[in-house]
C-alpha positions in Angstrom: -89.0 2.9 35.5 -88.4 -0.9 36.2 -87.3 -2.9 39.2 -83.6 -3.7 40.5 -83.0 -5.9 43.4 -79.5 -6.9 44.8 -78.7 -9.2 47.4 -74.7 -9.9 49.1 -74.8 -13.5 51.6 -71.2 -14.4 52.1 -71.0 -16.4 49.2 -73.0 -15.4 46.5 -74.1 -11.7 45.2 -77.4 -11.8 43.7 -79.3 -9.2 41.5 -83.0 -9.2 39.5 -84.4 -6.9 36.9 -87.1 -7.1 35.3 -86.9 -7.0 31.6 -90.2 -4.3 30.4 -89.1 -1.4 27.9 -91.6 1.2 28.0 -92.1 4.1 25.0 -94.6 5.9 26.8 -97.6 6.5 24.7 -95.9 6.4 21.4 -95.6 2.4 20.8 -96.2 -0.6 23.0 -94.0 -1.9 25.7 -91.2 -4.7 24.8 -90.1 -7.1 27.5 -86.6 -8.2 26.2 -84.4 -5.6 27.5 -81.2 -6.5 29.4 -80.7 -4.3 32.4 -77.1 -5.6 33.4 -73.2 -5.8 33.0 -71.0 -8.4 34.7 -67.3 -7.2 35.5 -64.7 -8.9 37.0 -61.2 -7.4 37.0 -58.0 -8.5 38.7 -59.6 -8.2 42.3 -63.5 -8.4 41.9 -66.4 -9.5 40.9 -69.5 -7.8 40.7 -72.7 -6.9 38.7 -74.0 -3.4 37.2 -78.0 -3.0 36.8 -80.1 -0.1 36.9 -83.2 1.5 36.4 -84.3 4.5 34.6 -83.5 4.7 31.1 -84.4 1.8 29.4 -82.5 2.9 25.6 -81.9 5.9 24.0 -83.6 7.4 21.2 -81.0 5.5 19.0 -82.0 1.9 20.8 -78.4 1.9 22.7 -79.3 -0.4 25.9 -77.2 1.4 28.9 -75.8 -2.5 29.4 -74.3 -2.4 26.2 -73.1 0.9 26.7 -71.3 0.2 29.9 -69.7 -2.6 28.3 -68.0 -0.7 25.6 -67.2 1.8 28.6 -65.3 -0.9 30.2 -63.7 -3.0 27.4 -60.0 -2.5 27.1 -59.4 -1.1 31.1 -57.9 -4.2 32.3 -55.3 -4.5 34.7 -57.1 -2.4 37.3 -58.7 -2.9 40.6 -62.6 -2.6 40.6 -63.0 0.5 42.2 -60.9 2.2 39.8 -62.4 0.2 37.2 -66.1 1.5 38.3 -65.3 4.9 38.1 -65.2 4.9 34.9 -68.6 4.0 34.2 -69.2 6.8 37.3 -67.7 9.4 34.7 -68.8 8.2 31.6 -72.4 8.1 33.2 -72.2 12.1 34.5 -70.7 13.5 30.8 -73.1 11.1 28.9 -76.7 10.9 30.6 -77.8 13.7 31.0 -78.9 14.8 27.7 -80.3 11.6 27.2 -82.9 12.2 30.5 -84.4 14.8 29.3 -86.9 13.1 27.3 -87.5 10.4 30.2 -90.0 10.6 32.9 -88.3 11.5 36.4 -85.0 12.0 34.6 -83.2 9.7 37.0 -80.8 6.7 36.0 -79.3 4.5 38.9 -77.1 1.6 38.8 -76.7 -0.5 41.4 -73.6 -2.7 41.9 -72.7 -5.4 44.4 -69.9 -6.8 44.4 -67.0 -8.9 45.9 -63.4 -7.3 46.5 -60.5 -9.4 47.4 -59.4 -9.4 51.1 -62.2 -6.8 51.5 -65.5 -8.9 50.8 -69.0 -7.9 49.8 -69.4 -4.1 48.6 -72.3 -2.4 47.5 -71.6 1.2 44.8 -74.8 3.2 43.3 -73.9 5.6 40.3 -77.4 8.2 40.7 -77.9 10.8 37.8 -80.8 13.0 38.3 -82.0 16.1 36.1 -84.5 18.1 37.0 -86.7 18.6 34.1 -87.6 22.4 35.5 -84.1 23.1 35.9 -81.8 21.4 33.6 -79.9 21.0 37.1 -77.9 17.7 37.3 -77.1 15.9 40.4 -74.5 13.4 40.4 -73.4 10.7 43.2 -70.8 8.0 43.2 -71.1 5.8 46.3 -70.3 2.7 48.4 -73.1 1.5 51.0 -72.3 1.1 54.2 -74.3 -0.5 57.4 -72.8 2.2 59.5 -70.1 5.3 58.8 -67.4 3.4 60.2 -64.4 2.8 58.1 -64.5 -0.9 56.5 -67.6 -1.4 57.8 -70.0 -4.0 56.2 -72.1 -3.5 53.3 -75.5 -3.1 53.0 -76.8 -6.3 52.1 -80.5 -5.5 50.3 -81.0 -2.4 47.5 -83.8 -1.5 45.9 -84.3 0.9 42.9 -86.8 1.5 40.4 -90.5 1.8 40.3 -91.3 -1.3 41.6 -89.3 -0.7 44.5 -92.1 1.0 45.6 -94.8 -2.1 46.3 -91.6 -4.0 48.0 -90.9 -1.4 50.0 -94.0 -0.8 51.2 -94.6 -4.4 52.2 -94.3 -5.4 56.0 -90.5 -6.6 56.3 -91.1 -10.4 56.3 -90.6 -10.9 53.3 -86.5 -9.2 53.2 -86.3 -11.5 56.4 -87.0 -14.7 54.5 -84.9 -13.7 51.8 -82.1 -13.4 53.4 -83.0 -16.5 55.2 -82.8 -18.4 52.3 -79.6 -16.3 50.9 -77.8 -18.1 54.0 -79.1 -21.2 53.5 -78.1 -21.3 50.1 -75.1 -20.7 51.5 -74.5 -24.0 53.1 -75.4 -25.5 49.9 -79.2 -26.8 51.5 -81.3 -25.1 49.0 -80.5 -24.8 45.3 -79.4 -21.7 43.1 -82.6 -22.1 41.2 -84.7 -22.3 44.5 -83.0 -19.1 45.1 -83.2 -17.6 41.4 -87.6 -19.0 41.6 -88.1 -17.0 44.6 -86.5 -13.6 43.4 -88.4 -13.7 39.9 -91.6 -14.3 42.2 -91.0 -11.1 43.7 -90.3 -9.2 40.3 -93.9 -11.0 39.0 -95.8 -9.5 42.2 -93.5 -5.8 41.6 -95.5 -6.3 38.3 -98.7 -7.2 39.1 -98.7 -4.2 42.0 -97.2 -1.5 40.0 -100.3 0.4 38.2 -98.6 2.7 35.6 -97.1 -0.7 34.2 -93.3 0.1 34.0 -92.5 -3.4 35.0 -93.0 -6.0 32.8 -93.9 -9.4 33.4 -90.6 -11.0 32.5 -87.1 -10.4 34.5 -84.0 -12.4 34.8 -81.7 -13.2 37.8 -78.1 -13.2 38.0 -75.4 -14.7 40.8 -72.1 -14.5 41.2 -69.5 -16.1 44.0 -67.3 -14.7 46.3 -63.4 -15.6 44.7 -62.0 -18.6 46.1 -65.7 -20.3 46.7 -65.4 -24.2 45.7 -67.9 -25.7 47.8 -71.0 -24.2 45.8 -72.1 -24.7 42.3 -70.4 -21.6 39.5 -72.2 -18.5 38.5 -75.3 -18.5 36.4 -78.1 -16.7 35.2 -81.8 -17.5 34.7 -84.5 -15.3 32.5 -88.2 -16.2 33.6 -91.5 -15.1 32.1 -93.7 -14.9 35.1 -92.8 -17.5 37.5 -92.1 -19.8 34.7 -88.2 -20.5 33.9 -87.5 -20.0 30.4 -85.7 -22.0 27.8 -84.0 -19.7 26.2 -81.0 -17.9 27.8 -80.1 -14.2 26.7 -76.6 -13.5 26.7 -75.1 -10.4 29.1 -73.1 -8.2 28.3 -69.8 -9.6 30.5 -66.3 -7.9 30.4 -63.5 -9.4 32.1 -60.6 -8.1 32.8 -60.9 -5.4 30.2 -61.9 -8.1 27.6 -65.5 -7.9 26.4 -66.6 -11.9 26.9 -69.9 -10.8 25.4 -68.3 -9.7 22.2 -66.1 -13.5 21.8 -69.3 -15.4 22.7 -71.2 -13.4 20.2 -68.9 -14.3 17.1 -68.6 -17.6 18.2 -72.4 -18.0 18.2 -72.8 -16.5 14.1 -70.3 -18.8 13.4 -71.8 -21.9 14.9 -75.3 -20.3 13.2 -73.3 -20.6 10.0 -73.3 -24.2 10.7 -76.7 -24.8 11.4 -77.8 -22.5 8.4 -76.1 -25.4 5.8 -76.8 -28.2 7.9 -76.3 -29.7 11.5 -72.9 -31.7 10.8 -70.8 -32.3 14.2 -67.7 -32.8 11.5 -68.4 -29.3 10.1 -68.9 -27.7 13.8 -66.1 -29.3 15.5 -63.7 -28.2 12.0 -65.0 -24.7 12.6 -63.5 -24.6 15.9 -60.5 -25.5 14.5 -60.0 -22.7 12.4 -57.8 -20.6 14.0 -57.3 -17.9 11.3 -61.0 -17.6 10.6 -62.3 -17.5 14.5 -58.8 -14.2 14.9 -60.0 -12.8 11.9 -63.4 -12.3 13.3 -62.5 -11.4 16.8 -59.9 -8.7 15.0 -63.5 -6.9 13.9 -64.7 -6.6 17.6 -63.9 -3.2 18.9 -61.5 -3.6 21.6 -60.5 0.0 22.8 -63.0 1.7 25.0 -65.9 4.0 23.9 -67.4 6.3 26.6 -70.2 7.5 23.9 -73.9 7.1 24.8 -75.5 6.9 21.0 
């Protein structure tokens, strides 16, 4: 069922997945799924992973699908924002975890509010395969019951949450001690990003019915208004090993899907390459106006709640 780990400091939201795709005995595991959305609107930031179904029969990744939930919704605060994912996910899912083991999807999101600070939300689905019954919960996180009071800073989900949270709690402790002093800008992003894909490689190696894969990525985000710190990022990893080669995720911002943009840019600068590296050719392409609104005009822009 995966592994989802998210981490609030002050600063800096954090969140892992692995990246394993599992087909149950009918075909071989993949490990190149992408198990997040970013969304930032006109008074957050935050990031949407989950565990539970990987893709649907179809090969619709639930990131992709919340993206296209999200696109054209701009002009809202986040909450507001998130519950639309929270009701898309109730009408849509279901049907779709039937044919999963467990029939649970949840996605965890931390995130940063304006004058409010770190939040954490879950969005559960769970259908009882005996039952058909459907449970449903939309949800912020909080250390106590207290109004405004602070968010939970560590979440687990998934079925490598399981080894982690069976471990003795030292290892939360250093976490967080190295959240903070990433923080005050004395240990790197990476540093931070090494020791969270570390985690995900031991989830792995410790999880027997293999449903986390070997390779995961980590994401970050800042708090608005943070200058003194490096900007967001991402890094993939297979094992402990950094990779290369950076998937894209899908990213709406705003009620703009930045995913969509980066993604025609990208065929167009493969166009390039296809005939020819030729920095007159590439920096000409960007010039072109017409051709770069022409394509962006084919991107769906209006929002699509349908889980195909």
């Amino acid at each position: 069922m995966t592994l989802v780990l998210c981490a609030l400091s002050r600063n800096t939201l954090w969140v892992l997945t692995d990246r394993r795709l599992s087909y149950g005995a009918a075909r071989p595991p993949v490990d190149d799924a992408i198990k997040m959305t970013t969304l930032e609107t006109l008074d957050g930031v935050g990031v949407l992973a989950y565990a539970g179904l990987g893709a649907t029969a179809a090969g619709t990744y639930p990131s992709a699908w919340m993206s296209a939930v999200l696109r054209g919704r701009g002009g809202l605060p986040f909450e507001q924002t998130l519950g639309f994912v929270a009701d898309a996910a109730t009408k849509e899912l279901p049907r779709h975890l039937r044919r999963i083991p467990g029939g649970a999807h949840f996605i965890l999101v931390p995130a940063f509010i304006k004058d409010v600070g770190p939040r954490l939300y879950s969005i559960d689905n769970v259908l009882d395969p005996a039952t058909g019954e459907h449970r449903f919960r939309y949800t912020r996180h909080q250390r106590s019951t207290e109004a405004n009071a602070p968010a939970v800073q560590l979440a687990l989900a998934g079925s490598g949450a399981v080894h982690l949270a069976a471990k003795p709690p030292s290892w939360a402790r250093r976490l967080r001690s190295t959240l903070k002093a990433n923080d005050k800008g004395k240990v790197s992003d990476l540093h931070v990003a090494d020791a969270l894909a570390a985690l995900s490689y031991e989830c792995y190696e410790n999880t027997p019915d293999g449903s986390v894969g070997p390779r995961s990525i980590v994401i970050w985000r800042r708090r608005q208004g943070v200058n003194q710190l490096p900007g967001s990022a991402h890094q993939s990893y297979t094992g402990r090993d950094r990779d290369t080669d950076m998937p894209v995720i899908p990213s709406v911002a705003n009620g703009l899907d930045v995913s969509a943009i980066v993604g025609v840019l990208m065929g167009m600068l493969d166009g390039v390459h296809a005939n020819g590296f030729d920095s007159a050719a590439m920096g000409s392409m960007f010039e072109d106006v017409e051709e770069i609104n022409s394509r962006l005009a084919e991107t769906p822009s209006d929002p699509d709640d349908r889980l195909r």
